[in-house]
Structure formats: structure tokens, C-alpha cells
N, C-alpha and C positions, 0 to 999 in steps of 0.2 A: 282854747281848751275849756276856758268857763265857760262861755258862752255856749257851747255846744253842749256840754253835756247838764246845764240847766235850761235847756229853750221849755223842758216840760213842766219846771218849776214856775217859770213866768207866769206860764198859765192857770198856776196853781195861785199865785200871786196874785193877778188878777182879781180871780174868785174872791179870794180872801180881800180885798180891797173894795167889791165891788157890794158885798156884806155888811164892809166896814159904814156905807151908806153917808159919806161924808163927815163922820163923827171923827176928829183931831185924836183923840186917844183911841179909839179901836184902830187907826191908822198905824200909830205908834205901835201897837202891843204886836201889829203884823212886825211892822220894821223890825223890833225885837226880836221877836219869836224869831223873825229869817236866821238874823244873826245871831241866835240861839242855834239854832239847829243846824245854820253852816259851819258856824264854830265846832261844835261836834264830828261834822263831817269833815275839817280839816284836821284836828286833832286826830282822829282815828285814822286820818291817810298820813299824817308827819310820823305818829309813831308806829305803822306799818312800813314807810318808807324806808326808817331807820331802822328797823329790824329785820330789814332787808340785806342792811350790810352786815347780814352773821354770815350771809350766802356765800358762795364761793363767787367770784367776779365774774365768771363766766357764764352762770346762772342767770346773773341779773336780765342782760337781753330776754331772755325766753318770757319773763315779764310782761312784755307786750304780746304775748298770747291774750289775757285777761281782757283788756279794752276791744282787741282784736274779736272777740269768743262773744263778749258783749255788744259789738255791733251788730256782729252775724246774727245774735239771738233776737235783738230788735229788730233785724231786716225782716225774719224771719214772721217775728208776729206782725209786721204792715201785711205782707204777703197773705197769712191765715183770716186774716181780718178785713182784707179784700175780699181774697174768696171767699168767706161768709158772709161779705155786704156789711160787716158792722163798722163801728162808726169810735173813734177813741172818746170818751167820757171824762169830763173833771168833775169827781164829787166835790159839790159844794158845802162848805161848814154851815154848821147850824147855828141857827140862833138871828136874831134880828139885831143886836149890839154888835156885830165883828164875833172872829174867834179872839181865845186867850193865845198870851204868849207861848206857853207850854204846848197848844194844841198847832198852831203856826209852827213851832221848832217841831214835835213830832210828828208832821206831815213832813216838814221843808226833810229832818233827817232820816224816815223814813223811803223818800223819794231821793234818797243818795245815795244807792246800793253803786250804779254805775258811774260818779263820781269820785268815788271811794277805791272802785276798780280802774278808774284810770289815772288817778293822783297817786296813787299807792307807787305804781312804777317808775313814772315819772319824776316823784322826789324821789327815789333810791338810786338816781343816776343825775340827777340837778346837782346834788353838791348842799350845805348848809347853805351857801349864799343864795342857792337859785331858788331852794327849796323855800326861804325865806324872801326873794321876788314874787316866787308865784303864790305866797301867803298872804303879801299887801295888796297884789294886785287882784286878786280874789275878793278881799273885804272891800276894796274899793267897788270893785264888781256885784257884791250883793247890793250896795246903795244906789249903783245905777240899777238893778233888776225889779229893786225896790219901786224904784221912779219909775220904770217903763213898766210896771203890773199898776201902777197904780192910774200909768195912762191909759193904759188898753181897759181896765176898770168900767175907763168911761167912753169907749170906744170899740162898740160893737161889733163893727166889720172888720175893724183892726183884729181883734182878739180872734173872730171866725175864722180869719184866712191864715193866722197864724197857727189856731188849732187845726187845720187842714194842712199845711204842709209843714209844719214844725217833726211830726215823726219820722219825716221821710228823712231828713237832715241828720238828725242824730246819730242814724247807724252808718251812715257812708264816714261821718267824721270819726266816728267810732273806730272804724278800721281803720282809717287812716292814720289815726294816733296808735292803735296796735302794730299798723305796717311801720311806721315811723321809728319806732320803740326798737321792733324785733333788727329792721333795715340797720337803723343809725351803731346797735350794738352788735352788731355782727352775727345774729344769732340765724341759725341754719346753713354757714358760710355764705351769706348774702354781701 
């Protein structure tokens, strides 16, 4: 589930590393900022999670609508962006030092709309323990993201082919984790 629904962040990562132009502390202020800005976006999906459970239990499944609605919506713009020929874009920060921390966390939390929408569901039916697994295993997760943006950084064909097919991935997992959600909770009498 991380991994899927940051493969766009990587790329973002990347960029931002690849600005950072070898400099140890513009390195740094990425790694920060990420987990500036992931931090954010998990705080705001634990305590959407948790406020989840004011819902009635039966509610909860319908949940995985959200992830579900949000892959559809991605499928949808590979599709529009095909047929107009265009091509997906990463603005790159400015500056010739790296960006700052602050500008790294409000790209990274900025670019969490659909992390937000599929952790939100998925901790209001984890439980405190799970919701608290998939917390550790998340920050672990930014430190490997970190590591792999900073390798594709310096790895041109790496980072091309993964900006080439990294969009197509996201919306099929997308719904899968909505099918997953609505399936496992019963919702629709499925």
C-alpha cells in the first residue's frame, strides 16, 4: 500500500535529490522535509481513521469507495493524456542548493491527497495495533524512498522508465485496495 500509492513521490524524490547536486545537507533537508511532510500525511489519515469510528460499523466498508473512486480517477487521466499525446511532467524545485525542508514536506504533503484517501479507510478497520504496524512500516518506507530517489537521482534511464510506467500502476492498485476494502467488509453484500 506505500509503495503504491507513492511510486509518484519517488519521482518527486528524485528531482529533489538530483538538485540537491551532491551537497550532504541539501540531501538532508530532502530527507527531512519527506518526513516532514509524510508525517503530516499520516497524522491526518490516523486521525481520519479514528474518526471513523463514530460511524455506524456497517458504514465503514463503503469506505473503500474512496481508494476505489481514486484509482478510477487516475485511470482515467492515463487515458485523457494518451489521447491528447501528453506526457506526465515533474516540476522541478528551484534553486541551485536543493529545496528547503518546508518546500520538500509541502510538495511530499501536497502530493498526498491519494494516500490520505486510502489510509484513511484502512486504519478505521486495522484496529490501534495494525493502524500502529502500518505507521512503522510506513516511516521505514519513507527512508527506503528516500534511498531509492536518491538513486534514480543519479540514474537517468532508471528514473525515465519509471516515469513512463509508474502511472499506469497506481490506479489498477488503487482499485484494488478499494475492491479489497468494500470485498473484505462486506459492503454491497459481496
Amino acid at each position: 500500500m506505500f509503495a503504491v500509492t507513492n511510486i509518484d513521490d519517488m519521482l518527486v524524490l528524485a528531482v529533489f535529490f538530483g538538485h540537491a547536486a551532491g551537497s550532504r545537507s541539501a540531501a538532508l533537508r530532502v530527507v527531512l522535509g519527506q518526513y516532514l511532510g509524510f508525517g503530516a500525511i499520516v497524522a491526518v489519515s490516523v486521525l481520519g481513521g479514528q474518526g471513523v469510528g463514530l460511524l455506524p460499523e456497517q458504514v465503514i466498508p463503503y469506505l473503500g469507495l474512496v481508494p476505489l473512486l481514486l484509482g478510477l480517477r487516475a485511470a482515467w487521466t492515463v487515458i485523457r493524456e494518451r489521447r491528447a499525446g501528453g506526457e506526465d511532467a515533474v516540476d522541478t524545485p528551484a534553486g541551485d542548493k536543493g529545496a528547503g525542508i518546508l518546500q520538500v514536506a509541502a510538495v511530499t504533503f501536497a502530493n498526498g491527497g491519494d494516500n490520505i484517501g486510502v489510509y484513511v479507510p484502512v486504519f478505521a478497520v486495522a484496529g490501534i495495533g495494525g493502524m500502529i504496524g502500518y505507521v512503522v512500516v510506513f516511516l521505514i518506507g519513507v527512508a527506503v524512498w528516500c534511498a531509492i530517489g536518491w538513486f534514480l537521482a543519479s540514474r537517468p534511464v532508471v528514473a525515465g522508465a519509471l516515469s513512463r510506467w509508474g502511472h499506469l500502476i497506481l490506479p489498477v492498485v488503487l482499485v484494488g485496495v478499494g475492491l479489497v476494502i468494500l470485498i473484505g467488509g462486506g459492503a454491497f453484500g459481496l
